[in-house]
Steps between C-alpha positions, in 0.01 A plus 500: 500500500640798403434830754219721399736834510690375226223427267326824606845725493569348138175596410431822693861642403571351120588840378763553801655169408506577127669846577740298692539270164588838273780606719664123455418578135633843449815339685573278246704582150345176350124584448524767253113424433380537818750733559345753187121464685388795731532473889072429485521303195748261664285498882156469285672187296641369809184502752252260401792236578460503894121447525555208295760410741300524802212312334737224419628477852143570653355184264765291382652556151199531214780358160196628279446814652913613616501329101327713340652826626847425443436381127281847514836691641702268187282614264445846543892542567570364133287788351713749717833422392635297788732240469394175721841545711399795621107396588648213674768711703204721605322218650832444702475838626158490563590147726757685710249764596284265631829277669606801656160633650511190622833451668515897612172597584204230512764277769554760730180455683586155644654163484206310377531799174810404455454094489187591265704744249760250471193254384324776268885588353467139342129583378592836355839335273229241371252759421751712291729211382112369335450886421826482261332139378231673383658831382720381283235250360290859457820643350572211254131428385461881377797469355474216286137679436639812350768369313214270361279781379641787461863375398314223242784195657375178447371261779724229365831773537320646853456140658850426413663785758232497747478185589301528794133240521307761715400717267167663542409183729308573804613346852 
């Protein structure tokens, strides 16, 4: 059981968390996408990650619904320009956020928060390490869709370098 202030602070304080996210971001010298975005472009991206978070801590990990929004996030950041490297760095970022609320500030309270964070640090690497499953699934599936249509290669030439079998398959 995970404690009802961390569902409620991921939820209640997603946009403090995400602000927290764009400083790691601006930080770094190797997201020159994310990096180009606005300070509330990148906090309004990042923000809708942590009540999916919570929900998945709160119920237990939904694969359809965590699914769908990560091959969402894949998709729409092919049609911005982003290389998959730098969507799937993000997510790293966005992961020691949520490790270091964690370790700093949810643990401080006690030494049954502690023994629980330890257990929810395990939950949370699952959660994004399926996240980057799914994104890059996202990333890949638009990918092979546009240069499909709009850059007229051939299924038989598009099959050959994406090789992946979960293409446009539901879990």
């Amino acid at each position: 059981m995970v404690d009802r202030v961390l569902i409620d602070t991921l939820n209640l304080q997603a946009m403090d968390f995400a602000l927290r996210w764009k400083e790691r971001i601006r930080k770094s010298p190797h997201l020159k996408h994310y990096n180009d975005m606005t300070d509330q472009a990148l906090i309004d991206a990042n923000a809708p990650l942590y009540p999916l978070l919570a929900r998945t801590l709160d119920r237990g990990l939904d694969r359809s619904t965590a699914g769908e929004f990560f091959v969402r996030l894949g998709k729409e950041r092919v049609h911005t320009g982003f290389p998959v490297s730098e969507v799937i760095y993000g997510l790293n970022l966005v992961q020691q956020v949520i490790v270091s609320y964690l370790m700093n500030d949810f643990v401080l309270d006690s030494t049954v928060r502690m023994y629980q964070a330890m257990g929810v640090v395990n939950r949370v690497s699952e959660f994004f390490l399926l996240g980057c499953f799914y994104v890059t699934k996202g990333f890949l599936e638009e990918t092979y869709t546009n240069m499909n249509l709009h850059d007229k290669i051939s299924e038989e030439l598009l099959k050959k370098y994406f090789k992946d079998d979960f293409f446009f398959k539901k879990d």
